[in-house]
Each structure stands twice: as C-alpha cells, then as structure tokens.
VEXVO-944246 format. One record per residue (C-alpha): x, y, z. Coordinates in pm, whole numbers, plus 32768, in hexadecimal, padded with zeros to 4 digits. Layout:
BEGIN
XYZ;...
This chain:
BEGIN
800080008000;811A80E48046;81AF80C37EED;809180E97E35;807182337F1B;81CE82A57EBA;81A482617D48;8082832D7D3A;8119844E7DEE;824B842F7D13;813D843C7BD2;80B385567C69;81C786387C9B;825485D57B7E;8111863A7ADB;810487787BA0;826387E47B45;81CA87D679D8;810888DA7A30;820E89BE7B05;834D8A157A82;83A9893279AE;8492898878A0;84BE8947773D;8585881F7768;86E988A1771F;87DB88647809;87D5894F7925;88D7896E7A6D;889188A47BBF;893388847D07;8921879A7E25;898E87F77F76;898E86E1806F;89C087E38196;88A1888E8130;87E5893E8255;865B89B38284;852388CE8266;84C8885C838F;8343888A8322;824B893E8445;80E2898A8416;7FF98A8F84B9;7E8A8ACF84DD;7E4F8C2C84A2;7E028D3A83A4;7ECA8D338288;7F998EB5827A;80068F578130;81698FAC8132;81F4910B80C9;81E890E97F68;8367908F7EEF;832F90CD7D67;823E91437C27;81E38FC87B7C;824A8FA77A25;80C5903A79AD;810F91647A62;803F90D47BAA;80CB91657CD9;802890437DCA;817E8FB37E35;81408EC97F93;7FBA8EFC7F73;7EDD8DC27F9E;7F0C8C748055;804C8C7880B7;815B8B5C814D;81E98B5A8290;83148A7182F3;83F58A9E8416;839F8C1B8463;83D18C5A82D2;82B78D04821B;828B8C82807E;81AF8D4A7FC3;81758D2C7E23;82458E667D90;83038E957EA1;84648EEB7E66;85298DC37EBC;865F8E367F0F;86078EC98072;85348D598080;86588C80802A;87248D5180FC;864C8CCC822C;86378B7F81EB;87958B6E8194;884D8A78808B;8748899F8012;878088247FCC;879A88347E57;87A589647D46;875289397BEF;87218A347AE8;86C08A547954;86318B447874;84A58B4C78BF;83958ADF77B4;829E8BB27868;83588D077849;842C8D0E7701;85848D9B7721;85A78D5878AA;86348C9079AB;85578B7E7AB8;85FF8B127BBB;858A89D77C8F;85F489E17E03;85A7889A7EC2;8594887F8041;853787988141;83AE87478102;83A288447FED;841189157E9F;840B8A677E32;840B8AC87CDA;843D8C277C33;84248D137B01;84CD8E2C7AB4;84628FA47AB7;855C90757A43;86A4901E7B11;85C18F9A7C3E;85638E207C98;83FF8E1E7D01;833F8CC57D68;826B8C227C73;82328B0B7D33;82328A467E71;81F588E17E64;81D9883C7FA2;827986AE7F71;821F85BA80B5;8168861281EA;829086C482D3;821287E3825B;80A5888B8247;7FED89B481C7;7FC38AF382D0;7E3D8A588310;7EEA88D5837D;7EBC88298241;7FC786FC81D5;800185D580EE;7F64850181DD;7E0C858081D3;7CE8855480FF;7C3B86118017;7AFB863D812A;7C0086D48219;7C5787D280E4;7B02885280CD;7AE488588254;7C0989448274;7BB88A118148;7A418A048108;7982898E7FAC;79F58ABD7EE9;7AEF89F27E20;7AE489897CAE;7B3788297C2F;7C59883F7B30;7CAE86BB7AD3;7CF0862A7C05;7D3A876B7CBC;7C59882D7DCA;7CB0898F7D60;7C818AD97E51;7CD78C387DB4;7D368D2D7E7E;7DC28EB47E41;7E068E3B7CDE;7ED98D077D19;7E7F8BB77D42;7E848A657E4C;7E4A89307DE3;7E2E87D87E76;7E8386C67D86;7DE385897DE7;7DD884267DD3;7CB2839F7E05;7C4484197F59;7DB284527FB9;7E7985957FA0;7FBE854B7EC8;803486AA7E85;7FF0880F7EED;807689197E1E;80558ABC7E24;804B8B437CDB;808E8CD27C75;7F988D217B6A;80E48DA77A9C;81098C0E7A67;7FA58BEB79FC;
C-alpha cells in the first residue's frame, strides 16, 4: 500500500512540475548540497497575512506575497515574492537547479528544493520572484494545517466548498494566485501554490 502511495505522489509531482516551471528541456545548471540547511516543516492555524509586496509580476501586477501563503520554520513564502530575502532565511537549500523557462521566453527558472518542499521562480527584470511552492510529503503543511496525509474531505473542511475541480485537483483562488490540492483518489498527493504569472 505504501508503494502504490509513493508512486502516485511521485506521478503527481511529476505531473505538477509540468505545470510549474518547467523548462524547455535544454540542459540547464543544478547543484546538490548535502549540508544543506532549512526545512524542518511547521504548520499554524491562523489567518493567512500578506507580506510587504517584494516586486511588480511580470503583467505589471504589483500583488507580490498576497494570498495563501506558506509558513515553515518561522519563514513566510508568498507567490511573487522576491526570493532572495526568502532563500536568505531558509538558508542553502538541498538542491539548486536552473534552465531557461518555457513559461517566460528569454528568462531564467530556478528550482530550489528543501526538506518537505520546492520553490520555483521566474524572472522580472533582474529579480527572482516565486512562481511556485510545491509542498512534497507531509513534514510540512499549509498556514490552515493541511498535509500529504489528509484527505480531500479534510481540504474542504479547512478551506470551505469554494474550490473548483481542475482534473484531479481541488483548486482555491485567492488575491489572483492559485492553491491547489492534487489528489488521488480520496488522498492528498501534492499541494502546490501557483502565481497567476505561471498561469
């Protein structure tokens, strides 16, 4: 049962990243760092805050941090947010990877993996803002205590029935950008932020 849990959570990110930042398929630049700090994944009940917006979106938005936003360890992660104040928090992440972005011609994403979860960016101008937040086993949870080890019914508790149904995916908008909660079956297998500049 556990490896057919696995597989589909590996399908589903997989899947997911599709959707992110994926690039064009050239060969782009990646890093490991075994020392890698940050991670340690904490949730809290609460209102979600906006954070001081950090940088105009590609489409001229200027809703940088606004929305449902991710908490781990103290660290605030909001969709177009600059990340270089974020990554400066959470220190070196596990992995780096960057290539030139299918979503944004003529830029740079850049992939930044911690424990639990990933960040992924565009460019705007000569600033890295977050695309994406994709949220990968159940040490970590959204700000309203949501994880990879609940159900879609526990969804809809913590976030009420004004979601959408994209595929498999219980989608909530919010301030322009998007949540979703990939499923399979009844089972959570992915949870991902989305900036509407990656729509």
């Amino acid at each position: 049962m556990k490896r057919k849990k696995l597989l589909a959570v590996v399908l589903s990110i997989c899947m997911v990243s599709a959707f992110a930042l994926a690039g064009c398929g050239e060969s782009g630049t990646s890093s490991d760092n075994v020392s890698g700090s940050g991670g340690e994944g904490t949730s809290e009940n609460g209102e979600t805050q906006d954070v001081e917006n950090q940088g105009d979106a590609v489409d001229g938005s200027t809703s940088g941090g606004a929305g449902y936003v991710f908490e781990t360890g103290g660290v605030e992660i909001a969709v177009d947010a600059d990340m270089s104040g974020i990554e400066e928090e959470l220190g070196e992440p596990s992995s780096y990877f960057e290539e030139p972005s299918c979503a944004i011609p003529d830029t740079t994403a850049k992939i930044y993996t911690y424990s639990g979860f990933e960040v992924d960016t565009y460019q705007d101008g000569d600033k890295d803002l977050v695309g994406s937040i994709i949220l990968k086993d159940d040490t970590v949870a959204t700000a309203e205590g949501v994880d990879l080890s609940m159900t879609r019914d526990d969804v809809i508790e913590a976030y009420g029935e004004g979601y959408t149904e994209e595929g498999t995916a219980l989608v909530y908008e919010k301030d322009g950008m998007t949540l979703s909660f990939i499923l399979d079956g009844e089972n959570i297998a992915s949870i991902q932020y989305d900036s509407s500049v990656m729509k």
